[in-house]
C-alpha positions in Angstrom: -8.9 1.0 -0.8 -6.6 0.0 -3.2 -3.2 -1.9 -2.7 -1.0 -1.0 -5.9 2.4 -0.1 -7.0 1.1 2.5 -10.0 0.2 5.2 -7.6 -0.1 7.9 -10.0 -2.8 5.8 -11.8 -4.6 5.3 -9.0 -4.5 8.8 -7.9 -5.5 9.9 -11.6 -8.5 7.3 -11.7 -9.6 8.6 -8.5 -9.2 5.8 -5.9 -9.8 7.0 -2.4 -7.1 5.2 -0.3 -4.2 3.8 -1.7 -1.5 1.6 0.0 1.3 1.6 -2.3 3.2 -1.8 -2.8 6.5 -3.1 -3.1 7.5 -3.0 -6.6 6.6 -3.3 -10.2 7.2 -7.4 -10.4 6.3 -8.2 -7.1 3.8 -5.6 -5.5 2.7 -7.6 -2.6 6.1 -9.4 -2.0 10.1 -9.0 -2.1 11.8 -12.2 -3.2 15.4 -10.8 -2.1 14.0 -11.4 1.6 14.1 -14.0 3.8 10.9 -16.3 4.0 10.4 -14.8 7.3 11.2 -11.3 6.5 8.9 -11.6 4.1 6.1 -13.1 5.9 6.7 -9.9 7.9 6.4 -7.2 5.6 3.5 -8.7 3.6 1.5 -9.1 7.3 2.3 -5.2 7.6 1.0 -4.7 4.8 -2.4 -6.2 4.9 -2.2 -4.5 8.6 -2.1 -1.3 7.1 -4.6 -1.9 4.3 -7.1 -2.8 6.7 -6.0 0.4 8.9 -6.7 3.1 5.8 -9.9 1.6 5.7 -10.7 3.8 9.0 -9.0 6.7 7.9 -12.0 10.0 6.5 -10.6 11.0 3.3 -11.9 13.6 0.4 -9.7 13.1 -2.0 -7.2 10.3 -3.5 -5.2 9.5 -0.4 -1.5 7.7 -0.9 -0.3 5.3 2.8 2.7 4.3 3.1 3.7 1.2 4.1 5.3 2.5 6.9 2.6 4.9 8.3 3.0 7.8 6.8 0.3 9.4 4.5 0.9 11.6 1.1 -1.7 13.5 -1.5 
């Protein structure tokens, strides 16, 4: 599992799971949130990088964030 924010890499270098990320400058974080807010969303996203971790994939699998799944 891979967090990132250069998906198609990923994908094309054949990493299993991928949890995409914020943004180029700050993939893990989002400086135009509160501290709080931001606390949040980077919890979530450990939360869901520990989730894809359980997830049977065959193939480069892109998560969301959010929950969803795309690949």
């Amino acid at each position: 599992m891979v967090i990132c924010n250069l998906v198609s890499v990923a994908s094309r270098v054949g990493a299993p799971r991928i949890v995409a990320a914020r943004g180029i400058p700050y993939p893990t974080g989002d400086p135009s949130l509160s501290p709080d807010q931001e606390r949040r969303w980077r919890r979530r996203l450990v939360e869901r990088a520990l989730e894809v971790l359980t997830v049977p994939v065959t193939e480069p699998t892109v998560f969301t964030v959010e929950g969803s799944t795309s690949g």
